[in-house]
mmCIF file of the N, C-alpha and C atoms, coordinates in Angstrom:
data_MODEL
# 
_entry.id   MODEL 
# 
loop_
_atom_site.group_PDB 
_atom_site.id 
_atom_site.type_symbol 
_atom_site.label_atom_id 
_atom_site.label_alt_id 
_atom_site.label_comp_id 
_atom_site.label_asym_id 
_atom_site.label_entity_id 
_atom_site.label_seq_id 
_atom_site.pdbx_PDB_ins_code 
_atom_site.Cartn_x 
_atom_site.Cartn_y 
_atom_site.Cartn_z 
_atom_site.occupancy 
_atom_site.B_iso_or_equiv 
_atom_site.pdbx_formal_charge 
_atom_site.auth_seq_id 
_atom_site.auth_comp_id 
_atom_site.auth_asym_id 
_atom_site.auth_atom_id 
_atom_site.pdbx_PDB_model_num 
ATOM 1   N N  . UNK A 1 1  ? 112.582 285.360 -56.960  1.00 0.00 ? 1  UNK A N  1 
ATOM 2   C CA . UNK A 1 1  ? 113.905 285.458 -57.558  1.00 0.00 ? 1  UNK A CA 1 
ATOM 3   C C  . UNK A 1 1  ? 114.531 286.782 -57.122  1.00 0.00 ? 1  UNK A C  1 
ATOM 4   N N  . UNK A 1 2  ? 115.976 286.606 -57.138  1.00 0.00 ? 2  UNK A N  1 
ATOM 5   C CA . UNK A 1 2  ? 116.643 287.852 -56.476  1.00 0.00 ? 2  UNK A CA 1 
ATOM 6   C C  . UNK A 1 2  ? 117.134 289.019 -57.752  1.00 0.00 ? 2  UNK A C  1 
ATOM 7   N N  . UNK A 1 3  ? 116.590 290.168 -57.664  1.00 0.00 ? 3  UNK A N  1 
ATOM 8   C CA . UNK A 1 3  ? 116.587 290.531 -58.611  1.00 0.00 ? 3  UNK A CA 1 
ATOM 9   C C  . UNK A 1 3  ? 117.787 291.243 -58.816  1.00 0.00 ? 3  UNK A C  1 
ATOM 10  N N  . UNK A 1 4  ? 119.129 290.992 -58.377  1.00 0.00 ? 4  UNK A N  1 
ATOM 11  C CA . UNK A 1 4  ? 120.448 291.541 -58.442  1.00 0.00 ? 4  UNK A CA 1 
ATOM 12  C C  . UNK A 1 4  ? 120.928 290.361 -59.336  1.00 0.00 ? 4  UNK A C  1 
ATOM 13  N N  . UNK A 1 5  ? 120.153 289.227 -58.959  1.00 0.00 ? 5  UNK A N  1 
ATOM 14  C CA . UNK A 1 5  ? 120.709 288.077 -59.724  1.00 0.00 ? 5  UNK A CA 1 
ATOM 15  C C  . UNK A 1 5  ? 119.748 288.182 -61.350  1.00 0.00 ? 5  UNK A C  1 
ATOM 16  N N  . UNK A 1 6  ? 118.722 288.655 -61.316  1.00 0.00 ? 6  UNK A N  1 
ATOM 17  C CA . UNK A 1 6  ? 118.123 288.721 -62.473  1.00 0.00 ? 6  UNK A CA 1 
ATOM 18  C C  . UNK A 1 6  ? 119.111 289.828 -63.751  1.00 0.00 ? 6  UNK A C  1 
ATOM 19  N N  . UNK A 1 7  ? 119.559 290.840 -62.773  1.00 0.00 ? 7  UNK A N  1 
ATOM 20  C CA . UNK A 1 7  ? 120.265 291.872 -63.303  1.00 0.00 ? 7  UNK A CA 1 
ATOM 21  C C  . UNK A 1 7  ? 121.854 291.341 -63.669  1.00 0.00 ? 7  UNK A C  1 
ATOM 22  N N  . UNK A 1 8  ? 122.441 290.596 -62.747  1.00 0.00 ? 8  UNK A N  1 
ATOM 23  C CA . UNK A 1 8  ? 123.529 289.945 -63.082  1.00 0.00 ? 8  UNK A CA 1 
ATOM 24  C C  . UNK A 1 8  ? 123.086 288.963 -64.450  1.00 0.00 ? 8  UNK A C  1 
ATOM 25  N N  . UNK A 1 9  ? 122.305 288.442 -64.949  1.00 0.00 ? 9  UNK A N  1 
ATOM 26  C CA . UNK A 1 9  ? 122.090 287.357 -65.884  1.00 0.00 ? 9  UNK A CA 1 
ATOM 27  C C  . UNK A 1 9  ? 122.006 288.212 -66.877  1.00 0.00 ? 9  UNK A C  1 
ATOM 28  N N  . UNK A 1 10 ? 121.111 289.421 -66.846  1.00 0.00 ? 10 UNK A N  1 
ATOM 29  C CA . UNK A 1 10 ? 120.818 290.100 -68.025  1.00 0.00 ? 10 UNK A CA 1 
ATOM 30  C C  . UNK A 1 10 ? 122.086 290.612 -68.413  1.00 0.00 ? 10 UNK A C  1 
ATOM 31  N N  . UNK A 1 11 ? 122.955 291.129 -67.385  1.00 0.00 ? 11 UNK A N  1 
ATOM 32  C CA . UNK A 1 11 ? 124.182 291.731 -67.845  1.00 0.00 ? 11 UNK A CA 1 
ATOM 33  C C  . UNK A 1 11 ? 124.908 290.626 -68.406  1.00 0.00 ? 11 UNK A C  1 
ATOM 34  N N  . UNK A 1 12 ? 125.310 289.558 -68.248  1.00 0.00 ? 12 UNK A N  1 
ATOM 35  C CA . UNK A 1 12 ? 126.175 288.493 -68.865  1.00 0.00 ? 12 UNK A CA 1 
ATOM 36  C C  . UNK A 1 12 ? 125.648 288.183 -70.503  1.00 0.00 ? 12 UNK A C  1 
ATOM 37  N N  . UNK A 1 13 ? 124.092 288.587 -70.552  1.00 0.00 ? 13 UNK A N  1 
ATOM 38  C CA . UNK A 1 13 ? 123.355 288.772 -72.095  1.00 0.00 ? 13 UNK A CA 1 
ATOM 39  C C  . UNK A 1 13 ? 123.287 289.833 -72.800  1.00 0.00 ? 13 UNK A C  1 
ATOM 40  N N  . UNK A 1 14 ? 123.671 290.563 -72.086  1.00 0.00 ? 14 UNK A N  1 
ATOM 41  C CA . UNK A 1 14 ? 124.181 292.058 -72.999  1.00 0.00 ? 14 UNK A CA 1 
ATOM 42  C C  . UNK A 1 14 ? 125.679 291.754 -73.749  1.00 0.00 ? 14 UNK A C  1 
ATOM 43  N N  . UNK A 1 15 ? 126.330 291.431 -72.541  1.00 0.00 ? 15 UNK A N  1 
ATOM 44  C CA . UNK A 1 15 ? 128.044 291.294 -72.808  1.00 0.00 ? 15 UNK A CA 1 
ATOM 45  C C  . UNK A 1 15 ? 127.964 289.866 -74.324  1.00 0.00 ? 15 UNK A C  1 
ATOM 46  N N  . UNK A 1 16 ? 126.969 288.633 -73.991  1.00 0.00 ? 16 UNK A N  1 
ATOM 47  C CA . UNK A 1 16 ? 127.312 287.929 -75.141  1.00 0.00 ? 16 UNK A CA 1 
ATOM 48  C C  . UNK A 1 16 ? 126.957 288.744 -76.691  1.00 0.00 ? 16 UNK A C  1 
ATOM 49  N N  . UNK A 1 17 ? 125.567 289.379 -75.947  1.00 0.00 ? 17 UNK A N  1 
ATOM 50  C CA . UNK A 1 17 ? 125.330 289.398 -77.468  1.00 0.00 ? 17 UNK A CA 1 
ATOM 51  C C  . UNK A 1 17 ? 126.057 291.294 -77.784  1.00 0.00 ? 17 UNK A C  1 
ATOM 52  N N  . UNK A 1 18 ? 126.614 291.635 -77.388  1.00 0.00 ? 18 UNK A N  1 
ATOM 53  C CA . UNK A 1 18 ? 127.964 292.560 -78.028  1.00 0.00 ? 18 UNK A CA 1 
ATOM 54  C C  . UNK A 1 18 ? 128.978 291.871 -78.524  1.00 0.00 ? 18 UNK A C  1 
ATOM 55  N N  . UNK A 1 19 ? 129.386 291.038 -77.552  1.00 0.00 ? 19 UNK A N  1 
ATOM 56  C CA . UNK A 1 19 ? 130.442 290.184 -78.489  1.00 0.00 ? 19 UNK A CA 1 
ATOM 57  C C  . UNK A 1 19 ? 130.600 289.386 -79.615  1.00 0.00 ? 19 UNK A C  1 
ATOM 58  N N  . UNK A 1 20 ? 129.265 288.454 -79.791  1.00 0.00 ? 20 UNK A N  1 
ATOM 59  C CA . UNK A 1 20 ? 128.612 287.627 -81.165  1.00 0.00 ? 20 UNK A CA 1 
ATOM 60  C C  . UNK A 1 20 ? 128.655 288.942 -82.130  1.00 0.00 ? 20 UNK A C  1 
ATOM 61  N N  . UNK A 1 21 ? 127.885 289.725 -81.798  1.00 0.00 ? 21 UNK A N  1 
ATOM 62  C CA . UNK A 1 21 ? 127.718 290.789 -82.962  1.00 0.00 ? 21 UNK A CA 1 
ATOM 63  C C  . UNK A 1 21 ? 128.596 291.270 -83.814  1.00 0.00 ? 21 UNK A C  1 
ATOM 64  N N  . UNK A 1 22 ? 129.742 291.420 -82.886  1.00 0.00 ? 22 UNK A N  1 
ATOM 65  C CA . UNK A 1 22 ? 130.887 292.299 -83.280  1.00 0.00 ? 22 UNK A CA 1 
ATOM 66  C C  . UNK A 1 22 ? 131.546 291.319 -84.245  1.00 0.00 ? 22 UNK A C  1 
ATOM 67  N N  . UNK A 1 23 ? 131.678 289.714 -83.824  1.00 0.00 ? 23 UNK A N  1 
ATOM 68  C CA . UNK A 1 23 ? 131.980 288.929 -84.131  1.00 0.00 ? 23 UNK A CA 1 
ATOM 69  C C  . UNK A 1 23 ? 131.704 288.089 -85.733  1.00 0.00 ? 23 UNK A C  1 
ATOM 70  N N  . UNK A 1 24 ? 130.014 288.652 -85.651  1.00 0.00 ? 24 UNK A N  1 
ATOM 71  C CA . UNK A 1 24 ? 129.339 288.176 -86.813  1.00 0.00 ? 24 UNK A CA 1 
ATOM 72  C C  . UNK A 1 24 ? 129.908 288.931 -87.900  1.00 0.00 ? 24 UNK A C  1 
ATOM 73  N N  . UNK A 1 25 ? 129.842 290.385 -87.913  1.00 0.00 ? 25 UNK A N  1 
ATOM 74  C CA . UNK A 1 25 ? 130.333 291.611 -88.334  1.00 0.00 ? 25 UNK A CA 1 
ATOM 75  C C  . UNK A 1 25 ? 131.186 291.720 -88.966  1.00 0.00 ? 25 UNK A C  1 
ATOM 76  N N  . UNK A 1 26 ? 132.502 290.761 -88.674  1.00 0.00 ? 26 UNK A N  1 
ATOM 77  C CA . UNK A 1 26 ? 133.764 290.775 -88.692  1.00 0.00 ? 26 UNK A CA 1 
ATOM 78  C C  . UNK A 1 26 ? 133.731 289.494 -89.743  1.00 0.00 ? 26 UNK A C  1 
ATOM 79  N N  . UNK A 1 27 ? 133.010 288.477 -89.952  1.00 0.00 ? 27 UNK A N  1 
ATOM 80  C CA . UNK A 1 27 ? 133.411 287.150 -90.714  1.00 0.00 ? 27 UNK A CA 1 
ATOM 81  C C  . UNK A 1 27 ? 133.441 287.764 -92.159  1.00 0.00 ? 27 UNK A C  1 
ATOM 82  N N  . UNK A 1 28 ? 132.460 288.654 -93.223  1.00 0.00 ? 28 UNK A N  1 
ATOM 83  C CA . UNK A 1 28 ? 132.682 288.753 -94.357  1.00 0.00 ? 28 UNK A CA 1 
ATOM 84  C C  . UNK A 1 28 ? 134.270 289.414 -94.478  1.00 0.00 ? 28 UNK A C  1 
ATOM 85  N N  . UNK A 1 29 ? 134.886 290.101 -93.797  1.00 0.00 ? 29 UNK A N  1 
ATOM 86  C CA . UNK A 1 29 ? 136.077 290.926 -94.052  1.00 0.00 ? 29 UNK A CA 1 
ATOM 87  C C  . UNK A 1 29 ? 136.993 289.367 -93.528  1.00 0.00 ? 29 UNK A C  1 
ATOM 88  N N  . UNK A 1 30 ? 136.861 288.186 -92.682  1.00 0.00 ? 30 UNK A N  1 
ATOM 89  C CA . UNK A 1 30 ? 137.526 287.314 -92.533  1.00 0.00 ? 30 UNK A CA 1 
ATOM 90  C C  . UNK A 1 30 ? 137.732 286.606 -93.703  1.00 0.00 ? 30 UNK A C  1 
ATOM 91  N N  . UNK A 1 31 ? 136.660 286.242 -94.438  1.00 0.00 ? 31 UNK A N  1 
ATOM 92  C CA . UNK A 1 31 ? 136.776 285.438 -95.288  1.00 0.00 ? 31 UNK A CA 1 
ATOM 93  C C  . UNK A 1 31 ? 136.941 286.160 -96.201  1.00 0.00 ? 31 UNK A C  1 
ATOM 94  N N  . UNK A 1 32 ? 136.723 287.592 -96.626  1.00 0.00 ? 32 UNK A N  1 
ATOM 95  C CA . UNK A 1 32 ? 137.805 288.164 -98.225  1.00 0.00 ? 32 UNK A CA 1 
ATOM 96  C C  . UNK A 1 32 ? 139.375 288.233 -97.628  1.00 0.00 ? 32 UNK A C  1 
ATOM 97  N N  . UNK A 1 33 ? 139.967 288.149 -97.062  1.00 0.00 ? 33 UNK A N  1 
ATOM 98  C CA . UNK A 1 33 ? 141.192 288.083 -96.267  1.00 0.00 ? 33 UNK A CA 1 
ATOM 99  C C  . UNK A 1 33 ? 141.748 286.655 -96.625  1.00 0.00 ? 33 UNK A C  1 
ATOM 100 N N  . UNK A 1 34 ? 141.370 285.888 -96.281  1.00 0.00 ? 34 UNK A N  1 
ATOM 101 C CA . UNK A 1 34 ? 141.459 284.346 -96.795  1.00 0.00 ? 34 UNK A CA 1 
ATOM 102 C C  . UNK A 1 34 ? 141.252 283.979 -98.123  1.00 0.00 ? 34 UNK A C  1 
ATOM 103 N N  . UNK A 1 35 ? 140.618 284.250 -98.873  1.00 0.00 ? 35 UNK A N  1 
ATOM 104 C CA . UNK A 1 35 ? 139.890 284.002 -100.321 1.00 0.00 ? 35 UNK A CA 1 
ATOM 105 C C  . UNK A 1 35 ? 141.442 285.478 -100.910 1.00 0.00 ? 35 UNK A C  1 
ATOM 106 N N  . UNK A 1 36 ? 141.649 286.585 -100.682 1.00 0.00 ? 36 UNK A N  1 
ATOM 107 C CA . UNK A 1 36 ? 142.634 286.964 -100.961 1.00 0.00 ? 36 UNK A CA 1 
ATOM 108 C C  . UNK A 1 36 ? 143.921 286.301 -100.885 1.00 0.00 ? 36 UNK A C  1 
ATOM 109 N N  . UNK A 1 37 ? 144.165 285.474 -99.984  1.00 0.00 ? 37 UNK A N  1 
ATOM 110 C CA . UNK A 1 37 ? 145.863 284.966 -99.571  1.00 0.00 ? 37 UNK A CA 1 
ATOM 111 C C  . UNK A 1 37 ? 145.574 283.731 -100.349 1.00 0.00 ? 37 UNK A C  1 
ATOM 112 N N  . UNK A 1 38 ? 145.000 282.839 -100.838 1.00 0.00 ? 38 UNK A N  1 
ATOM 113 C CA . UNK A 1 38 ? 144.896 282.128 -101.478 1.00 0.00 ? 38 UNK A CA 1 
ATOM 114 C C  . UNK A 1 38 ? 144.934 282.572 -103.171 1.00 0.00 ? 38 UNK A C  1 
ATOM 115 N N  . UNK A 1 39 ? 143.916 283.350 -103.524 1.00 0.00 ? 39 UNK A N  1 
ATOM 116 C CA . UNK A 1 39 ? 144.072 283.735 -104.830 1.00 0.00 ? 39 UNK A CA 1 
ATOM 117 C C  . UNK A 1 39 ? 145.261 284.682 -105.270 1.00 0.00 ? 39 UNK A C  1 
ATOM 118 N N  . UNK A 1 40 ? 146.248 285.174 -103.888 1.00 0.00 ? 40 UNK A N  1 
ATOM 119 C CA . UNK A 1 40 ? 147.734 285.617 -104.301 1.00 0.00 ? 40 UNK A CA 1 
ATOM 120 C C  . UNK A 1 40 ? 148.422 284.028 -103.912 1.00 0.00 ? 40 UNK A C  1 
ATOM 121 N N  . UNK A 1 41 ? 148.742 283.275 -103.909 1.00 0.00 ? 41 UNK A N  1 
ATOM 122 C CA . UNK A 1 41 ? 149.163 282.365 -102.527 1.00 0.00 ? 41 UNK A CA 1 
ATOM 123 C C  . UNK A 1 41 ? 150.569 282.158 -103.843 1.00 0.00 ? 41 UNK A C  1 
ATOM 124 N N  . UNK A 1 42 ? 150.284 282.080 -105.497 1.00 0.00 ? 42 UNK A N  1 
ATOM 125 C CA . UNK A 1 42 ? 151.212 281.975 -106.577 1.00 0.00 ? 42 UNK A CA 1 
ATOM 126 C C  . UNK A 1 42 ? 152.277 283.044 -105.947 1.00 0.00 ? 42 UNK A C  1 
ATOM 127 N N  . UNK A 1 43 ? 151.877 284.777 -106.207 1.00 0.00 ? 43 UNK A N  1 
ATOM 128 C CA . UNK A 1 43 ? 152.642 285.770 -105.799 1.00 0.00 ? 43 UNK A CA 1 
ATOM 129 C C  . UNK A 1 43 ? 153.361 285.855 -104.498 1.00 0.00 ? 43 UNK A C  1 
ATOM 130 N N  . UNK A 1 44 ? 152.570 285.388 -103.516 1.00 0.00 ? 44 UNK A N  1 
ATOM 131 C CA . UNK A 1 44 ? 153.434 285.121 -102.471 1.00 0.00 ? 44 UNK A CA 1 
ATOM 132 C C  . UNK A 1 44 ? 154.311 284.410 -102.029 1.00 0.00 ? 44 UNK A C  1 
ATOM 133 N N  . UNK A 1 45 ? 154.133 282.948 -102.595 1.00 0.00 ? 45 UNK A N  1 
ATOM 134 C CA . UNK A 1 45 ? 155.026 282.032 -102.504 1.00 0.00 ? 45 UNK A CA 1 
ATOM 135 C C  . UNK A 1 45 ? 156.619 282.452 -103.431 1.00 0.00 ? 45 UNK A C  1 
ATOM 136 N N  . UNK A 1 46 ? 156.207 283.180 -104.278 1.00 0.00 ? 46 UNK A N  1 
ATOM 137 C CA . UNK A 1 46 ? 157.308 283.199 -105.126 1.00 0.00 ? 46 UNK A CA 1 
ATOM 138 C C  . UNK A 1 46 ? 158.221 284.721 -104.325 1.00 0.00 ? 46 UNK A C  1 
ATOM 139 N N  . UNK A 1 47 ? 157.615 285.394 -103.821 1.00 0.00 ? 47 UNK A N  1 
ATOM 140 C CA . UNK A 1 47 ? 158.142 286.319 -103.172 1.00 0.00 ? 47 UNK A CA 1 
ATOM 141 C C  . UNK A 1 47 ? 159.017 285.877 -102.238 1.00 0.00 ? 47 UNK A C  1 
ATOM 142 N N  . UNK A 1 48 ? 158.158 284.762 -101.383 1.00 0.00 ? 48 UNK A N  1 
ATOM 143 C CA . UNK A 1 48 ? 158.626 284.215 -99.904  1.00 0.00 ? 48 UNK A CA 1 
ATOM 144 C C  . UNK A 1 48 ? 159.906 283.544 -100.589 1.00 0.00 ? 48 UNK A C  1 
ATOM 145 N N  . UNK A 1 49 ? 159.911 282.885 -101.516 1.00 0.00 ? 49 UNK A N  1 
ATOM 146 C CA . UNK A 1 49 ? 160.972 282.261 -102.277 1.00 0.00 ? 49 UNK A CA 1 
ATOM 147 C C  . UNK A 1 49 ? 162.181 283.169 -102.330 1.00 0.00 ? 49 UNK A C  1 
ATOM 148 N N  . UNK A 1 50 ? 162.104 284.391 -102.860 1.00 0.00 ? 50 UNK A N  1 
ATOM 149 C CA . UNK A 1 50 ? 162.848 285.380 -103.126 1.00 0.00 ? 50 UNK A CA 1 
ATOM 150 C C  . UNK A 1 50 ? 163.870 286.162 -101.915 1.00 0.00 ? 50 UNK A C  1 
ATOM 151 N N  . UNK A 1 51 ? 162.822 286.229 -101.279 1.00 0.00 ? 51 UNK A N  1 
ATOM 152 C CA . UNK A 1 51 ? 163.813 287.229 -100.582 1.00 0.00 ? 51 UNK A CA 1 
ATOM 153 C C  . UNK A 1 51 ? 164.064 285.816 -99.430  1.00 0.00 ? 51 UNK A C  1 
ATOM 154 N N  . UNK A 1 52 ? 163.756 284.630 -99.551  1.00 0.00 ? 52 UNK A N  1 
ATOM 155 C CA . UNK A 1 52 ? 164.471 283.782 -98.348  1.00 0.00 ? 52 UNK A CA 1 
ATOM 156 C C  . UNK A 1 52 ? 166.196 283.449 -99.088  1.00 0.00 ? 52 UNK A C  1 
ATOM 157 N N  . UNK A 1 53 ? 166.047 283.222 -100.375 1.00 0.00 ? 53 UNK A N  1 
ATOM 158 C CA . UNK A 1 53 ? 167.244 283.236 -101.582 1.00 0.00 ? 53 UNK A CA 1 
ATOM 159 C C  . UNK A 1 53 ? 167.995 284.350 -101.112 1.00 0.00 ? 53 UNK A C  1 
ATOM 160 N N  . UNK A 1 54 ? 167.658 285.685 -101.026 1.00 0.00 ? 54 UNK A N  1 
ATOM 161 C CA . UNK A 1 54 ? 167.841 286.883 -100.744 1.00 0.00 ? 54 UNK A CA 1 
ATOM 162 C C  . UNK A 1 54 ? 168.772 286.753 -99.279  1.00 0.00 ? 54 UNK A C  1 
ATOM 163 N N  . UNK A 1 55 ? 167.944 286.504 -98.080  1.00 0.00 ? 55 UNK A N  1 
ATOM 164 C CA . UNK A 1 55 ? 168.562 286.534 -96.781  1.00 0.00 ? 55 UNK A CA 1 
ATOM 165 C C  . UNK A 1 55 ? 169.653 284.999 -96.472  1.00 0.00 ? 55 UNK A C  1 
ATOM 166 N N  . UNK A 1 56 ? 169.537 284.328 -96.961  1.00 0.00 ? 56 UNK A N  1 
ATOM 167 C CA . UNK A 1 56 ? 170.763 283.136 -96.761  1.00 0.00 ? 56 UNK A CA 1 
ATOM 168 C C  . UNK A 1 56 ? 171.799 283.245 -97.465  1.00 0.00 ? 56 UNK A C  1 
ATOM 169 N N  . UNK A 1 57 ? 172.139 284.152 -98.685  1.00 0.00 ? 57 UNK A N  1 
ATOM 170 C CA . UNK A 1 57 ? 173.637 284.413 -99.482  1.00 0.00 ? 57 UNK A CA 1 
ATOM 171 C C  . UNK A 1 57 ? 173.850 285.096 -98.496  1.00 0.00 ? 57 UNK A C  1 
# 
């Protein structure tokens, strides 16, 4: 086996698993973000209500 190509493979497995990681990392702050816009979704809607009332007079 050519070992530029062994080194090319390993590098493409470094690069995934930085990216998964970062990725994994990132889902608990995804999902309080979501679980937030929903448990405002009352406050917001009524806001979005407001100032759309607001910008069409």
């Amino acid at each position: 086996m050519d070992l530029s190509l062994l080194k090319e493979t390993l590098g493409n497995y470094e690069t995934f698993g930085g990216n998964i990681g970062t990725a994994l990392q990132d889902i608990p702050t995804l999902l309080t973000s979501i679980l937030n816009f929903f448990k405002n979704f009352g406050v917001l809607a009524d806001t979005t209500g407001d100032n759309l009332d607001s910008f069409s007079s």
